[in-house]
C-alpha positions in Angstrom: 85.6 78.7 74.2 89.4 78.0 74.5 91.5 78.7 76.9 95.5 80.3 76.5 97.8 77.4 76.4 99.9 78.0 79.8 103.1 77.1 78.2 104.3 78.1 74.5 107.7 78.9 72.8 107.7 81.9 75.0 107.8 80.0 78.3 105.7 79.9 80.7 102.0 81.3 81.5 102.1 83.8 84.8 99.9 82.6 87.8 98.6 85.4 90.6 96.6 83.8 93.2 95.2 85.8 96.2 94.0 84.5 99.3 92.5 85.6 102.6 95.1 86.3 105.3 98.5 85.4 105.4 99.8 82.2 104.4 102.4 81.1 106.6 105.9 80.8 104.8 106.2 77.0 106.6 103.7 76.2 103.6 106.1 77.1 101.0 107.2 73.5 100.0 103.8 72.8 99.1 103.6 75.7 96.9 107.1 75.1 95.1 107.9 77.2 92.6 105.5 80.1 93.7 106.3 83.2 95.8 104.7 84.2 98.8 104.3 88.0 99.5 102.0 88.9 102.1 100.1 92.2 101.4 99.4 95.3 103.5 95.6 94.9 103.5 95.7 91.3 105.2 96.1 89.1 102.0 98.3 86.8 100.5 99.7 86.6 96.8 100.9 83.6 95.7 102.6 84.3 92.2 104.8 82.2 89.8 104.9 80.5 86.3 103.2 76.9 86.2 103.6 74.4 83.0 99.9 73.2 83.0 96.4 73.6 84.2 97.2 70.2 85.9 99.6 72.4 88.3 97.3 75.2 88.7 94.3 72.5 89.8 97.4 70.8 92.5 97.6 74.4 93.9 94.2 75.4 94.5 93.5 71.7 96.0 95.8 72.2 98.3 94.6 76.0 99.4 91.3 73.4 99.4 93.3 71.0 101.6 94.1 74.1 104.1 90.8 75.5 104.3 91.8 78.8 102.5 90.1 81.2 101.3 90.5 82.1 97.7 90.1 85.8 96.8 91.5 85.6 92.7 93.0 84.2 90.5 94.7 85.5 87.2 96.6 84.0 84.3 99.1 86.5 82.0 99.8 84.8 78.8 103.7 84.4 78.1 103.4 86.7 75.0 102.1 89.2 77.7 104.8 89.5 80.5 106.9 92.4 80.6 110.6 91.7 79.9 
């Protein structure tokens, strides 16, 4: 089985990442690059385009590094982001 490349001559692959609670915005340097929205139900989405899997592996090592909780994560292909 392969996986999507994350980067192809349509830019970047889309990351979602959600996680237990909410991540406090004094984290965002670690998690450059990446939005923070903190949801109604008590989670946290972390969202943004990475270049690799060697950048998605950095952020969930960190999460790892901060004890927290992950609850998803999802990939959208390039070729299938809305314009």
């Amino acid at each position: 089985m392969s996986l999507p490349p994350f980067s192809t001559e349509h830019g970047y692959g889309r990351c979602e990442i959600r996680l237990e609670g909410h991540l406090d915005q004094r984290w965002a340097d670690w998690f450059e690059g990446l939005s923070f929205t903190h949801e109604s139900d008590g989670t946290t989405t972390l969202a943004g385009a990475l270049p690799d899997q060697a950048a998605l592996y950095g952020v969930f090592n960190r999460l790892r590094d901060l004890g927290v909780v992950l609850i998803s994560a999802h990939y959208i292909s390039p070729r299938k982001q809305k314009v």
